[in-house]
C-alpha positions in Angstrom: 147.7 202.5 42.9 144.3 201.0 44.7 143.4 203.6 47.8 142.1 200.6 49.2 144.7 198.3 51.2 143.7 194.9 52.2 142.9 193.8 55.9 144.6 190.5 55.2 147.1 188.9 52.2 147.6 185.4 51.9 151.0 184.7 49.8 153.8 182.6 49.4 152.0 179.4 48.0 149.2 178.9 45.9 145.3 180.0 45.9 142.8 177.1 44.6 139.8 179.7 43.4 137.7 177.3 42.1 137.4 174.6 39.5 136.7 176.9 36.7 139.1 179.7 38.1 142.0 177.9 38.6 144.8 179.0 40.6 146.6 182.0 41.9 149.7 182.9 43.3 148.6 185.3 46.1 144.9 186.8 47.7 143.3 189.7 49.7 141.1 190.0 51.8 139.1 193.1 52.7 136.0 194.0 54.6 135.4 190.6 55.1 135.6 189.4 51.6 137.9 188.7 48.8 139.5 191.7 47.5 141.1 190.7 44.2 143.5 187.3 43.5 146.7 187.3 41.1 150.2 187.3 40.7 152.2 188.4 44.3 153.7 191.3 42.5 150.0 192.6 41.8 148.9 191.3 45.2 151.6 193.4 46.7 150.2 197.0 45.9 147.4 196.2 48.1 149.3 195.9 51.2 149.6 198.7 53.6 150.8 199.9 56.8 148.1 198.0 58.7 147.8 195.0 56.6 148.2 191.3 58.1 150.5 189.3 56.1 150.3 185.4 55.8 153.1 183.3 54.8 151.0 180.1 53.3 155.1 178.5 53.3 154.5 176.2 50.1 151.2 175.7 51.2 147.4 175.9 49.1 144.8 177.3 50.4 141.3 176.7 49.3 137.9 177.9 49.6 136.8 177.3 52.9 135.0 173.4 53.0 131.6 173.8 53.1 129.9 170.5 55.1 126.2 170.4 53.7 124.6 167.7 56.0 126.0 167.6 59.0 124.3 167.7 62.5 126.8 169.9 64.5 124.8 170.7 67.5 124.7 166.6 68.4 128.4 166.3 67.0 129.2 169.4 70.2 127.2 167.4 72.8 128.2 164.2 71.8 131.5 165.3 72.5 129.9 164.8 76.2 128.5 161.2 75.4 129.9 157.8 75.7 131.8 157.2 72.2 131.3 153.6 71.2 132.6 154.4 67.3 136.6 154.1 67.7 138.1 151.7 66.2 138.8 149.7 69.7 135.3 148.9 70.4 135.2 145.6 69.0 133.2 143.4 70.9 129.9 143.6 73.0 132.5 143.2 76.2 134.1 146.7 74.8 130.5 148.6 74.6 129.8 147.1 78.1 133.0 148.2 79.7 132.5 151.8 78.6 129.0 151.8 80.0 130.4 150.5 82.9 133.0 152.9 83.4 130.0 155.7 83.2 127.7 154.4 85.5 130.2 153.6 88.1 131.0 157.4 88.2 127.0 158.7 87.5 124.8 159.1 90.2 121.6 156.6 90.5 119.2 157.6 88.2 121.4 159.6 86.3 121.3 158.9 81.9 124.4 156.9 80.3 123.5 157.9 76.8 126.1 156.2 73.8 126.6 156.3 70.3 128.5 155.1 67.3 128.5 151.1 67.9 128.1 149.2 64.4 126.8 145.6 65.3 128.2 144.2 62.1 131.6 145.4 63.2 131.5 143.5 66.8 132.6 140.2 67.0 128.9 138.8 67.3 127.4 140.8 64.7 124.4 141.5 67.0 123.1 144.8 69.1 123.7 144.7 72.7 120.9 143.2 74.6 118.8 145.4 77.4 119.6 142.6 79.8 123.6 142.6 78.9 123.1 146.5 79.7 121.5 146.1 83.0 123.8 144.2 84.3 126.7 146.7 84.3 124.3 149.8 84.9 121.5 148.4 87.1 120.6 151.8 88.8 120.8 153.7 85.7 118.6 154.4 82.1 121.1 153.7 79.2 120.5 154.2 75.7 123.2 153.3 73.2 122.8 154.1 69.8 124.1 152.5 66.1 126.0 154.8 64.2 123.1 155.4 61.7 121.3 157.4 64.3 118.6 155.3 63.2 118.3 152.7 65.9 119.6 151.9 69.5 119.2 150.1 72.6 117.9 150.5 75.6 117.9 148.8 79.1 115.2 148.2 81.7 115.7 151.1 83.7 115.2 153.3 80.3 112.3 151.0 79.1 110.3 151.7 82.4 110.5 155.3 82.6 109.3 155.5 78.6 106.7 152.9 79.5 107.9 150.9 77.0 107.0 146.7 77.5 105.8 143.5 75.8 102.2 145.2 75.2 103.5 148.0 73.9 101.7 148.4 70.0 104.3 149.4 67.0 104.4 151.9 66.6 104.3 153.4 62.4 107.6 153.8 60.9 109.3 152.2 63.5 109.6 148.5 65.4 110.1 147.5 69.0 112.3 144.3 68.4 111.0 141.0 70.9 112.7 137.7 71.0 110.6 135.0 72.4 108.1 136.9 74.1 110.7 139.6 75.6 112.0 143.0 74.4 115.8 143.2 73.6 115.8 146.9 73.9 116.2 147.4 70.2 114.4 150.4 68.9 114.1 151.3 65.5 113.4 154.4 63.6 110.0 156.1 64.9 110.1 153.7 68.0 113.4 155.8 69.5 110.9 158.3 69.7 109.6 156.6 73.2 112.7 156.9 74.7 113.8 160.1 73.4 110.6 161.7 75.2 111.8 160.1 78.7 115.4 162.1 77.9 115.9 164.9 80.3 116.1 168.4 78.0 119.4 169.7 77.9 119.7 173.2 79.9 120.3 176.2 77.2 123.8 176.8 78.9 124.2 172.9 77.5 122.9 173.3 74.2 124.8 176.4 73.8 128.1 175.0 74.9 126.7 171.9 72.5 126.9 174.6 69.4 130.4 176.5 70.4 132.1 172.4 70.7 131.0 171.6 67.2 132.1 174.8 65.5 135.3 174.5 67.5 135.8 170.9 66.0 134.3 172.2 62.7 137.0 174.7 62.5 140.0 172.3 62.9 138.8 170.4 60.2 139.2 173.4 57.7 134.8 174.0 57.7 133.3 177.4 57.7 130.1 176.3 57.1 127.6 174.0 58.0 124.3 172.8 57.2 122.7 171.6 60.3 119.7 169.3 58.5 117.7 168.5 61.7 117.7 171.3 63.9 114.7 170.3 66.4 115.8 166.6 66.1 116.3 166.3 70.1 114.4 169.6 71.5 112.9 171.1 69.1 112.3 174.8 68.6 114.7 174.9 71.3 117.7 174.3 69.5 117.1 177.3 67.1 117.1 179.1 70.1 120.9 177.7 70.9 121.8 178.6 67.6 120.4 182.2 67.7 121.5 183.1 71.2 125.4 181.7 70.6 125.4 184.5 67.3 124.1 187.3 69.5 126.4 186.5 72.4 129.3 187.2 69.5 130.2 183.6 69.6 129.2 181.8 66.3 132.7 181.8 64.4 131.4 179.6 61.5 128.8 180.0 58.9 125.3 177.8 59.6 122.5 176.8 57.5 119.3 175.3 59.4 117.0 173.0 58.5 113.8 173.2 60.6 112.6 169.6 61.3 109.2 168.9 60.5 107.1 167.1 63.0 109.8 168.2 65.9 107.8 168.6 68.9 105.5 171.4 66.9 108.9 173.3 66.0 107.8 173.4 62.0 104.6 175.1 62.9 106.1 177.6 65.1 108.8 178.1 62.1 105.4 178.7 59.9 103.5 180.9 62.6 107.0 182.8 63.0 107.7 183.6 59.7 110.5 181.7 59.4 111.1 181.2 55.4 113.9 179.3 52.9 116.2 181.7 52.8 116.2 184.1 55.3 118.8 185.3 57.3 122.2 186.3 57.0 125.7 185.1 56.1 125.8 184.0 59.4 122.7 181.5 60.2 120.1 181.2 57.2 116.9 179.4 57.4 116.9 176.2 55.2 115.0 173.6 53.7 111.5 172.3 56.0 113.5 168.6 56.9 111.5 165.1 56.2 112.5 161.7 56.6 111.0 159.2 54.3 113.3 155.4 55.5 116.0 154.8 57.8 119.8 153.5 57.1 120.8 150.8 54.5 123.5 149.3 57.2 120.6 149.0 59.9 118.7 147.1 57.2 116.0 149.8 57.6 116.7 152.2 54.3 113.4 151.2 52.5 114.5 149.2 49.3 112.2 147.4 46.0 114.5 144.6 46.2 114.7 142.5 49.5 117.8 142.7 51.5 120.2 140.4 51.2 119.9 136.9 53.1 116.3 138.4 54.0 113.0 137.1 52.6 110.7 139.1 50.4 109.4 141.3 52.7 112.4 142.5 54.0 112.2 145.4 51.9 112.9 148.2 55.0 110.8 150.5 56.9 109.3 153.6 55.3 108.7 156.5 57.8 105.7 157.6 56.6 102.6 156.4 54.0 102.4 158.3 50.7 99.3 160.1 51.6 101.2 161.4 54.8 104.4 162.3 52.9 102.5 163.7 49.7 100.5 166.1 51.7 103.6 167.5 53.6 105.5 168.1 50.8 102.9 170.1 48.8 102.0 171.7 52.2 105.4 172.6 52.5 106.0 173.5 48.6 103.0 175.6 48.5 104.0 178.1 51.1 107.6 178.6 49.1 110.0 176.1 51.2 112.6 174.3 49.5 111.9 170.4 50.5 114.7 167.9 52.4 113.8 164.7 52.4 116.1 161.7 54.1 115.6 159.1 51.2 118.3 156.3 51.0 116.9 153.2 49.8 115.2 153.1 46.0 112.0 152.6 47.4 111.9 155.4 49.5 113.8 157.5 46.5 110.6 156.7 44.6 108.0 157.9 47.2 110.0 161.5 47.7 110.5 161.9 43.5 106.4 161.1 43.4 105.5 163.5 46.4 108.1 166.8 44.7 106.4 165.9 41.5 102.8 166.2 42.8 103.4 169.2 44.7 104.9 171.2 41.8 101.5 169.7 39.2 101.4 171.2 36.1 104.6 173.7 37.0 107.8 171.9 36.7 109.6 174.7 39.2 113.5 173.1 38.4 114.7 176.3 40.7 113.1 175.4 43.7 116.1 172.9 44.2 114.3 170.0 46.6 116.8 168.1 47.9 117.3 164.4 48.7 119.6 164.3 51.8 121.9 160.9 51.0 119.9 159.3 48.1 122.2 156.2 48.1 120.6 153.2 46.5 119.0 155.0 43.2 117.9 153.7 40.0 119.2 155.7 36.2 115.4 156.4 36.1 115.9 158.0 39.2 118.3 160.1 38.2 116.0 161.2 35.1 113.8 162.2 37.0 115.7 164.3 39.2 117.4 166.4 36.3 113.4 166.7 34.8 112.4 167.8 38.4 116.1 170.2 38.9 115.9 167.9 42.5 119.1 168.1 43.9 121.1 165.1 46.2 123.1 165.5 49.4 124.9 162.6 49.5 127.7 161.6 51.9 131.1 159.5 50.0 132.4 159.0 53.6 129.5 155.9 53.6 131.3 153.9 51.2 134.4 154.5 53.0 133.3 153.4 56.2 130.5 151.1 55.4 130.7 150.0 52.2 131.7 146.2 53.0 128.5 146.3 55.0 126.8 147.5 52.2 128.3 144.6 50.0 126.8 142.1 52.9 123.5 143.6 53.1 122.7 144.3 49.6 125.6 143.1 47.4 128.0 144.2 45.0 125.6 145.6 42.1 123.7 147.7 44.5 126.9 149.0 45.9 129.1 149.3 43.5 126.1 151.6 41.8 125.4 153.6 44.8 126.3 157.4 45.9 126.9 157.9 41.9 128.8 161.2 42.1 130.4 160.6 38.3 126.7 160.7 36.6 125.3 162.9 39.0 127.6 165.9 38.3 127.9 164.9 34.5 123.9 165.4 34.6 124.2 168.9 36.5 122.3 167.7 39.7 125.3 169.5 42.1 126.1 166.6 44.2 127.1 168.5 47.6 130.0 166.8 50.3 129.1 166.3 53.7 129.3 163.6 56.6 126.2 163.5 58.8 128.1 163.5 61.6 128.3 162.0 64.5 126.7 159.0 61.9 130.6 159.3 60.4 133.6 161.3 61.1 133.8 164.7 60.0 137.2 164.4 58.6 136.9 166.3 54.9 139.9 164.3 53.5 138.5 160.9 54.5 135.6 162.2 52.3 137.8 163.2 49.6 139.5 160.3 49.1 136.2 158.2 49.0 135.5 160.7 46.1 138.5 160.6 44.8 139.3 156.3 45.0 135.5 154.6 45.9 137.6 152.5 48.6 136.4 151.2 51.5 138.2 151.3 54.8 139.5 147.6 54.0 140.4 148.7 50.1 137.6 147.3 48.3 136.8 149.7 45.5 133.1 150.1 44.9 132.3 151.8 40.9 134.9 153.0 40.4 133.6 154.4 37.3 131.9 157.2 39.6 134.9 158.3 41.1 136.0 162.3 40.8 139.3 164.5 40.2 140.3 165.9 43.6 138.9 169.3 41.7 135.9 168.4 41.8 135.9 166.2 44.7 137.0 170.1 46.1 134.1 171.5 44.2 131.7 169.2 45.6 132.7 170.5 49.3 132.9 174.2 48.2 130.6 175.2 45.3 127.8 172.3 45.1 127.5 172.5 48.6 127.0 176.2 48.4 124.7 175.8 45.8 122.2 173.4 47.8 121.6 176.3 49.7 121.1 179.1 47.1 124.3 180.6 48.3 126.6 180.1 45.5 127.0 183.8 44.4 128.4 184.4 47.8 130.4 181.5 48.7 132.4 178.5 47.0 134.9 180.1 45.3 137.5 182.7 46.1 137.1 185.7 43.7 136.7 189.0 44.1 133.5 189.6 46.1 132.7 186.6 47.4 133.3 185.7 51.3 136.4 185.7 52.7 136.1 182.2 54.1 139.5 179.8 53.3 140.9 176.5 54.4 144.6 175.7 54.6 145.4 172.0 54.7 148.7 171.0 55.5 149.8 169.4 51.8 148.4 169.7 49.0 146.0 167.9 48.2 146.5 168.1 44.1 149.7 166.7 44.1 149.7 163.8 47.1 149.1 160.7 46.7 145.4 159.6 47.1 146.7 157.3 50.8 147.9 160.6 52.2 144.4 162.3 51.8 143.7 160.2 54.7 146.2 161.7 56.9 145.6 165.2 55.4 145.4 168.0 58.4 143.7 171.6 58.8 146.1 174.3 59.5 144.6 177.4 58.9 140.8 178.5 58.6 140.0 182.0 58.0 136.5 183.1 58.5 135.3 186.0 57.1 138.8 187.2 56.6 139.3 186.3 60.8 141.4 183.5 61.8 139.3 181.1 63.7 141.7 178.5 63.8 145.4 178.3 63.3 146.6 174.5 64.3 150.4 175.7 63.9 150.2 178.3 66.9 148.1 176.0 69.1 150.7 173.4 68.6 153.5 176.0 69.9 
């Protein structure tokens, strides 16, 4: 008989461990991790006096979903922000009314910021216009941005206090749209910049409440970790700050791991000057990869592509952020001091310029364990791919695109391109560990949307895009728990539920081996354990 008794058994259903691992009838939990897994009988001797018992009632529980590109501080303070990404916003009237409906309750002067409108969803298939925005805010700066996070709009009021007008150079990597002489407000990658600088900085009592709202929503949806790839995105070294203080105040319930953003107000050379390396931490916040961005989003017509888009003319081909010089010489600055390298890369052209800048960093020594990642890498190439497995360069790709974009893909850059995009079939058949995440607030954060883009390659209107990439809901699982743990060199600890390994588990509310793929979609989180803790328990706070 074990002298140690578990904290916490889980019984009564069955235990997903892992793809390789199979399943169990019953686990335990000890100290924080998993204590052993097996038959209830065996399970049973561990319980004592003191130990918690779960019922999982026919349910299975699974290692807890592990989101590897998600940006949850702006998913907790969007949470504040006008939402223009439901399904009811339909029209540039719908956008307008919701701006409206701020701004009659702000006070003058006072930022409307918006986000999540998808032009090519509203019934002009155009962005609002800075003039259509003035009209229902005229005494306030507004800034509405597409869901890519790539581009928005912004009115006159925001325009004057960035000192944005007609004379106003491009700036590189990014475009200030003009129609006949005017600006429309349109902003695109690097150009958002401008207004972003006017932006009043959120308090640290905001950017703290930001964190605790996105790993409150994170832990409904069955997550106990997160990969926050931008941190410094808004405010810069300030954000790690919001991070840091929320764990020392005893309030960071879920697992993070943070990507310093290059070029963030100075935040990656303070990360440098601090210290800060791949790696460090604890199971709790770890530093991750230094963050790039190489082009912009393949739905904004901005993901930098070899082949123009389509309708377009030859040289509508994208935007790429940065030159190769600039991009080469960060990414050997960044590889020599021992980071691992994110780069956002979507289109094939900009695929190619991250690929070349990994390669020249490494020279002569192939280093296939530094694991460089490509965050998306959507619109690749098969030579691509070889050269990924030659350089061990890993992708972070998000299947929820396809499922709610992929028709606009189709539109913008056909069926061939999309039907061969986000190839999660040939990426895990060539070992490259192709991780599950959302980049939210860009999509929903819902895992089982994500799974069953995995799992069917439909599209939110049941068009089925290769489906010769598609995955088992095993690995679809494996993708969100192991893969994901992998891009961040923590797949000894977490992923799977053995002995040893965090106690970190996600209870969905059917199984998601047995439904049918349609019910995926309407898939709920009822339990997520944390450490062996229950952070979330949807049952009881339906009671």
């Amino acid at each position: 008989m074990s002298l140690i008794k578990a904290d916490t058994v889980l019984h009564g259903g069955r235990v997903w461990l892992g793809i390789d691992d199979g399943f169990a009838e019953a686990i335990a939990l000890w100290n924080g991790k998993v204590l052993a897994t097996g038959p209830e009988k065996e399970i049973a001797e561990l319980i004592g006096s003191g130990t918690k018992k779960i019922d999982l009632r026919g349910r299975t529980a699974l290692p807890g979903l592990n989101d590897a590109h998600q940006h949850m501080l702006s998913v907790g303070l969007g949470l504040t922000e006008v939402n223009l990404k439901d399904a009811a916003i339909k029209s540039i009237d719908d956008i307008l009314s919701r701006i409206k409906a701020q701004a009659d309750k702000a006070k003058p002067g006072e930022w409307i910021f918006g986000r999540g409108y998808d032009h090519f969803q509203l019934d002009v298939k155009r962005h609002p216009l800075r003039e259509e925005l003035d009209l229902v805010a005229p005494y306030n700066p507004v800034y509405v941005k597409r869901t890519c996070g790539h581009m928005g709009v912004a009115n006159s009021a925001a325009l004057d206090l960035a000192g944005v007008d007609e004379n106003t150079p491009q700036p590189a990597g990014g475009h200030i749209e003009s129609q006949n002489g005017r600006l429309t407000g349109l902003m695109q990658e690097t150009a958002q910049s401008l207004i972003q600088d006017s932006l009043p900085d959120y308090t640290p009592d905001e950017l703290r409440a930001g964190v605790r709202e996105g790993q409150r929503h994170n832990l409904g949806q069955g997550f106990t970790s997160v990969t926050d790839p931008g941190v410094g995105l808004r405010q810069g070294y300030d954000e790690w700050v919001a991070y840091q203080d929320t764990r020392r105040d005893g309030e960071l319930d879920i697992r993070m791991h943070l990507m310093p953003l290059a070029e963030a107000r100075g935040w990656s050379e303070r990360a440098i000057e601090m210290g800060l390396m791949t790696g460090d931490g604890d199971e709790w916040i770890r530093v991750g990869p230094m963050k790039l961005f190489a082009d912009g989003s393949a739905g904004g017509r901005t993901a930098a592509v070899t082949s123009p888009y389509e309708g377009g003319d030859a040289d509508d081909l994208g935007i790429l952020i940065c030159s190769d010089d600039e991009i080469f010489e960060r990414c050997e600055e960044y590889h020599r001091r021992g980071y691992q390298v994110a780069t956002h890369a979507i289109g094939d052209r900009a695929i190619d310029q991250v690929l070349e800048a990994y390669e020249r960093a490494m020279g002569d020594e192939i280093d296939t364990t530094r694991r460089h990642r490509i965050e998306h890498c959507g619109f690749l190439r098969p030579d691509q791919i070889d050269r990924m497995v030659r350089l061990g360069v890993i992708p972070a790709p998000q299947a929820i695109f396809l499922y709610e974009f992929g028709d606009l893909y189709i539109d913008v850059l056909g069926e061939e391109r999309s039907a061969a995009s986000y190839p999660f079939r040939t990426w895990k058949d060539r070992g490259l560990h192709p991780s599950a995440s959302s980049d939210a607030p860009v999509s929903a954060t819902s895992p089982y949307a994500n799974i069953y883009s995995m799992v069917t390659r439909r599209t939110n209107r049941g068009t089925v895009l290769g489906a010769d990439q598609a995955l088992s809901v095993a690995e679809a699982l494996h993708a969100y728990t192991y893969d994901s743990a992998y891009g961040s060199f923590e797949e000894d600890a977490k992923g799977r539920l053995v002995a040893g390994q965090l106690a970190d588990i996600a209870v969905p509310d059917r199984d998601l081996f047995t439904v049918d793929p349609d019910e995926l979609l309407e898939a709920e989180n009822d339990l997520t354990i944390v450490g062996g803790e229950v952070r979330h328990d949807r049952l009881s706070e339906l009671s």
